[in-house]
N, C-alpha and C positions, 0 to 999 in steps of 0.2 A: 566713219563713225556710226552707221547704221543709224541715222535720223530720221524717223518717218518724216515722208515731205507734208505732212498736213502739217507739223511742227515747223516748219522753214517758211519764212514770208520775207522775201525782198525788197528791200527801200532803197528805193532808187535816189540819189544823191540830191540834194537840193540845198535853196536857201532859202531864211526869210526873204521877203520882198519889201515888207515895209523899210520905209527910209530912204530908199534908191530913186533916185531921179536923174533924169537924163539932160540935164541943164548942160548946157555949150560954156565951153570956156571965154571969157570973155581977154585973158591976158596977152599979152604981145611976145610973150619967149614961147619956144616949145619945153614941155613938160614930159621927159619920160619916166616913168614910175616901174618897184619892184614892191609887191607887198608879200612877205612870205618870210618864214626862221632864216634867222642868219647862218648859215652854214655850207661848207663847200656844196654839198650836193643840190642844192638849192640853186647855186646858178649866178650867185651875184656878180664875182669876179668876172664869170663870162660877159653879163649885161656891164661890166664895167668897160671890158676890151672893147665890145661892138661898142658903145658909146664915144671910147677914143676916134674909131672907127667914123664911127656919124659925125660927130665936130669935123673931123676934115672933110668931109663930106660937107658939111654945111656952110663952110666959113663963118661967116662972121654974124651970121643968125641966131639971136639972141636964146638961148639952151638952157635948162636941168636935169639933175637926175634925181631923182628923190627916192629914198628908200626906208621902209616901216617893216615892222615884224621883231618876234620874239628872237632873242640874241641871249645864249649861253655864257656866263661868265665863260668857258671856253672857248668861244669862240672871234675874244675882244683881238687877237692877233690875226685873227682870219678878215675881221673888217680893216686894219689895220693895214692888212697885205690888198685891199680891196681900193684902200684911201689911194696905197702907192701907184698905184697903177693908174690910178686918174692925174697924181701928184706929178709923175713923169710923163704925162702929156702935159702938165700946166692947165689942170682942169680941175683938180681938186677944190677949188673956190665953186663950181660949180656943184656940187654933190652934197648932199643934205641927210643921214639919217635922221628921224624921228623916235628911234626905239620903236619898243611896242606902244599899242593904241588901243583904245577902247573900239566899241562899235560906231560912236559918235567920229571918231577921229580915222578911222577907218574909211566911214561914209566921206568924212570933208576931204581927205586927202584924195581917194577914187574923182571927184568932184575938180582938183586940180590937174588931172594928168590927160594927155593925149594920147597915151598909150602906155598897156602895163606890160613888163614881160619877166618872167620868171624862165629862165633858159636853165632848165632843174638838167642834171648830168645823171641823172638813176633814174627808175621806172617809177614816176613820179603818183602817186597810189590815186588821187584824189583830183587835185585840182580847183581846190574851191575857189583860190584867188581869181579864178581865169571867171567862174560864174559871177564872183564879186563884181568885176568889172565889167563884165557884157549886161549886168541887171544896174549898171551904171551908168552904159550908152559909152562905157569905152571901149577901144580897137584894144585886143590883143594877139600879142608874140610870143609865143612858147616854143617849147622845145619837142619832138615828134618822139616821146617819151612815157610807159607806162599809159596811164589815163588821160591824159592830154589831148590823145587824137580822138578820145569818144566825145570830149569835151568843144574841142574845134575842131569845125571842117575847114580846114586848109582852101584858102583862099574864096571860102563865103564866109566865116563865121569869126574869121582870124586866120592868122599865119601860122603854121609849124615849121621847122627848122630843121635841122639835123643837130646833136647835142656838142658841144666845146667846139662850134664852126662861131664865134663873134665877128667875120667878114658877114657872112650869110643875114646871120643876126640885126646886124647893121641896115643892112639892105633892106631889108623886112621892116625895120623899124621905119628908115626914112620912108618906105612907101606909104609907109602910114601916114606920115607927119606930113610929106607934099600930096597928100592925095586922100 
């Protein structure tokens, strides 16, 4: 584009910070959380499979899955396909969307969870959710996708994955939740 680079200035990704605290959960189940658009490339179906995953893993340890974010009149068969998958394990009583959420309801829900994961299936550009949650004092699991790994270092900062592995996913999660 021929841009003089005195024209170009770089911003490097952030967030606000007010709001965010790092309060410990005080509840008796494990909470795992997805905060991001409802859509396939997003990931949710995958965090849906790894969570079938993790219950067997857990037994009888008391579990949720809670999930928030902007949802496309499009894409109401896609949560649908997202319910079934928990409903054929006999888990769908556990699973919660919220819709979308303010910044308040954002902050309370991050506030609820033990770990967030967004397991995105494309080069995921950004990754805010992922700083939402570490400026929260939550463990995340993402998927080793687009900007994600600039975001987590892989086994200090959080876990990455490989993208549509929900055994892997699984695994990752429970590290988190027993440890």
């Amino acid at each position: 584009f021929a841009i003089p680079r005195a024209k170009i200035a770089v911003v490097p990704l952030g967030i606000r910070m007010d709001g965010y605290q790092w309060a410990r959960r005080s509840s008796a189940d494990y909470c795992v959380g997805y905060f991001a658009r409802v859509a396939p490339e997003k990931g949710l179906h995958v965090l849906a499979e790894a969570y079938v995953h993790l219950r067997r893993r857990m037994g009888q340890a008391p579990a949720r899955l809670v999930a928030a974010g902007y949802m496309g009149a499009d894409q109401t068969s896609y949560l649908n396909e997202v319910r079934g998958i928990l409903a054929r394990a006999g888990l769908d009583h556990e699973f919660t969307y919220r819709g979308a959420v303010d910044r308040d309801g954002k902050l309370s829900l991050l506030g609820e969870l033990d770990v967030l994961s967004v397991p995105a299936t494309y080069d995921e550009p950004k990754g805010m959710f992922l700083l939402e949650a570490m400026a929260a004092g939550v463990p995340v699991v993402a998927t080793e996708v687009g900007g994600n790994a600039e975001v987590v270092d892989d086994g200090a900062t959080g876990f990455l994955v490989p993208p549509r592995r929900a055994d892997l996913l699984a695994g990752r999660v429970r590290r988190v939740l027993v440890d």
